[in-house]
C-alpha positions as CSV (number, residue, x, y, z in Angstrom):
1,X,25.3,67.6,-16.4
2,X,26.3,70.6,-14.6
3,X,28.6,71.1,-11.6
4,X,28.3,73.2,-9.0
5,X,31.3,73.3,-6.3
6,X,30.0,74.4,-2.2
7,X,32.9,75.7,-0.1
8,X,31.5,75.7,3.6
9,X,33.1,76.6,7.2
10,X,31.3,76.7,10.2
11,X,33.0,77.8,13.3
12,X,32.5,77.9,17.2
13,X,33.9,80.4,19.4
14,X,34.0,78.7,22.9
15,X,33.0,75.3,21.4
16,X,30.1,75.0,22.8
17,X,29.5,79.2,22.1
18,X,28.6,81.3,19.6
19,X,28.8,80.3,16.0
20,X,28.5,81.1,12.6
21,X,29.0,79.5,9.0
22,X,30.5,80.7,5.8
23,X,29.0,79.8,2.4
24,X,30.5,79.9,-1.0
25,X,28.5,78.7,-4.4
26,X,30.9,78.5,-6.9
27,X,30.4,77.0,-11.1
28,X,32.1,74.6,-12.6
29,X,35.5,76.9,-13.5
30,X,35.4,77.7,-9.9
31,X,33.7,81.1,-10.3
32,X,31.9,82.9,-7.4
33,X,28.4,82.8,-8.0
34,X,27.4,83.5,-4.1
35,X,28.5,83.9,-1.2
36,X,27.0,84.0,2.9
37,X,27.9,84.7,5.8
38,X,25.2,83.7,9.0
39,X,25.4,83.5,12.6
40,X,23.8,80.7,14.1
41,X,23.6,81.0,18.0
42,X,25.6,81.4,21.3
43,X,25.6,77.5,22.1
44,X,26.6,75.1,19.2
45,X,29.7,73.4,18.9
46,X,32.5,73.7,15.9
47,X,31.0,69.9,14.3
48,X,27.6,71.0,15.0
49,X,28.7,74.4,13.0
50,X,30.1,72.5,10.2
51,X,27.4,70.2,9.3
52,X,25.0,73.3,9.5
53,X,26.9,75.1,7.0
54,X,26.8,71.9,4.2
55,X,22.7,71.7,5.1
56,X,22.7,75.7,4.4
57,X,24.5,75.1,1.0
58,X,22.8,72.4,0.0
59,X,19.3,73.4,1.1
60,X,20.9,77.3,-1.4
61,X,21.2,75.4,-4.1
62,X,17.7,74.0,-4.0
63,X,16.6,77.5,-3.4
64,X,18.8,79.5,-6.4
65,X,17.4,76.6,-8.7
66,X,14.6,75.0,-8.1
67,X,14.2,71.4,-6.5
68,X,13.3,70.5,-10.1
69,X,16.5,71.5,-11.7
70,X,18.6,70.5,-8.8
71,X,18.2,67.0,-9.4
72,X,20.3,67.1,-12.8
73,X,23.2,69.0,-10.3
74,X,26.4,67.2,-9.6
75,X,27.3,68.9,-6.1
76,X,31.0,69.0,-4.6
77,X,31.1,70.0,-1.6
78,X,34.6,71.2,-0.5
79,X,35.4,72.1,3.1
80,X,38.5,71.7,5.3
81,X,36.9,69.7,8.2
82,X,38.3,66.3,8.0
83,X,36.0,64.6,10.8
84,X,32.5,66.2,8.6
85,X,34.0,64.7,5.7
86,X,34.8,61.3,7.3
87,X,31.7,60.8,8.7
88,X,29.8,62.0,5.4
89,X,31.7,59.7,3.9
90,X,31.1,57.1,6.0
91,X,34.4,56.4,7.3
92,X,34.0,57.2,11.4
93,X,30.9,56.6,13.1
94,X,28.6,59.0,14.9
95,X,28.2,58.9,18.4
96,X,26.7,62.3,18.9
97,X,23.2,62.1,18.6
98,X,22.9,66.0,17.7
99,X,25.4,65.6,15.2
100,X,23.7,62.1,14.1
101,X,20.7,64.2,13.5
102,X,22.6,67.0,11.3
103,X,23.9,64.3,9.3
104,X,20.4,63.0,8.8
105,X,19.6,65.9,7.7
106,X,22.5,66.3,5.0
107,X,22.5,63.2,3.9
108,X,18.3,63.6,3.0
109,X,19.3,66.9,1.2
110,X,21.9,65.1,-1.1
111,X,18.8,62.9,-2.3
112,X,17.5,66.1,-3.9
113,X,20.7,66.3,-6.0
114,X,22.6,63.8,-9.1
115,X,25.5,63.7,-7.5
116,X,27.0,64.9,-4.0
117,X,30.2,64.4,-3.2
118,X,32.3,65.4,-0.3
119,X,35.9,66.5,-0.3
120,X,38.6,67.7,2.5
121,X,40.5,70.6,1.3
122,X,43.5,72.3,3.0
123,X,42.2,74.8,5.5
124,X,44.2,77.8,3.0
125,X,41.6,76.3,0.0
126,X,38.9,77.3,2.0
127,X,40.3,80.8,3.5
128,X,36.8,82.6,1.9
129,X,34.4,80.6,4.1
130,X,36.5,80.7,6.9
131,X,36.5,84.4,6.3
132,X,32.5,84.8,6.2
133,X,32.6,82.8,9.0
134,X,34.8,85.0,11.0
135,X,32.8,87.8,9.8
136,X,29.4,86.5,10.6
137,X,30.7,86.5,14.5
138,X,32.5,89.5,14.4
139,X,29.3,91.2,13.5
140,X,27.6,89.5,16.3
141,X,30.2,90.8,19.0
142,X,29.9,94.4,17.6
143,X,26.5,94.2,18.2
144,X,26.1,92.9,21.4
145,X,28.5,95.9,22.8
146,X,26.8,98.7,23.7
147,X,29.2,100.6,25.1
């Protein structure tokens, strides 16, 4: 069985404002394989951030692969938001029913895989994503400045 380990961020500036998510693909040894940085919109909030960047990754994967060979994948997906990983987890409930619909969403995608599972890492573990994340938006704010 092979591993492949997802390091995602997502990240609101303004929460609800613009946002962006940070993606890292990563092999079993923890070696980069890919990375992505992709700015989502000016009106989403940090969760709604988060669980974008795990359907992003997931949905990669699928798309690097083939859905074929993706089902013989066992998927961790590492990221340093504790409330994603709860309620992926199925620790807290959902209330939001935009977020209820992201984790839809996610938890469809992880049917297209062996094995998904979903772990909290310190936020320093996950310093890459964050960094693609914060990229992502800065290029959107040097853009939008014309003068």
């Amino acid at each position: 069985m092979d591993k492949i380990i997802i390091y995602t961020d997502g990240g609101s500036r303004g929460n609800p404002g613009p946002s962006a998510i940070g993606v890292v693909i990563a092999n079993k040894k923890n070696q980069v394989i890919k990375k992505y940085s992709h700015y989502l919109g000016d009106n989403l909030t940090n969760n709604q951030a988060e669980y974008e960047a795990v359907i992003f990754g997931l949905k990669k994967i699928k798309a690097l692969y083939g859905k074929k060979k993706a089902k013989g994948y066992e998927i961790e997906l590492k990221t340093d938001s504790e409330l994603l990983v709860s309620q992926l987890n199925g620790k807290f409930k959902i209330l939001d029913s935009k977020i209820q619909s992201l984790f839809i969403k996610t938890w469809n995608l992880k049917l297209d895989f062996k094995k998904v599972k979903f772990s909290h890492i310190p936020r320093e573990e996950n310093a890459e994503a964050d960094y693609l994340v914060n990229e992502a938006l800065g290029e959107k704010s040097k853009a939008q400045k014309l003068f």
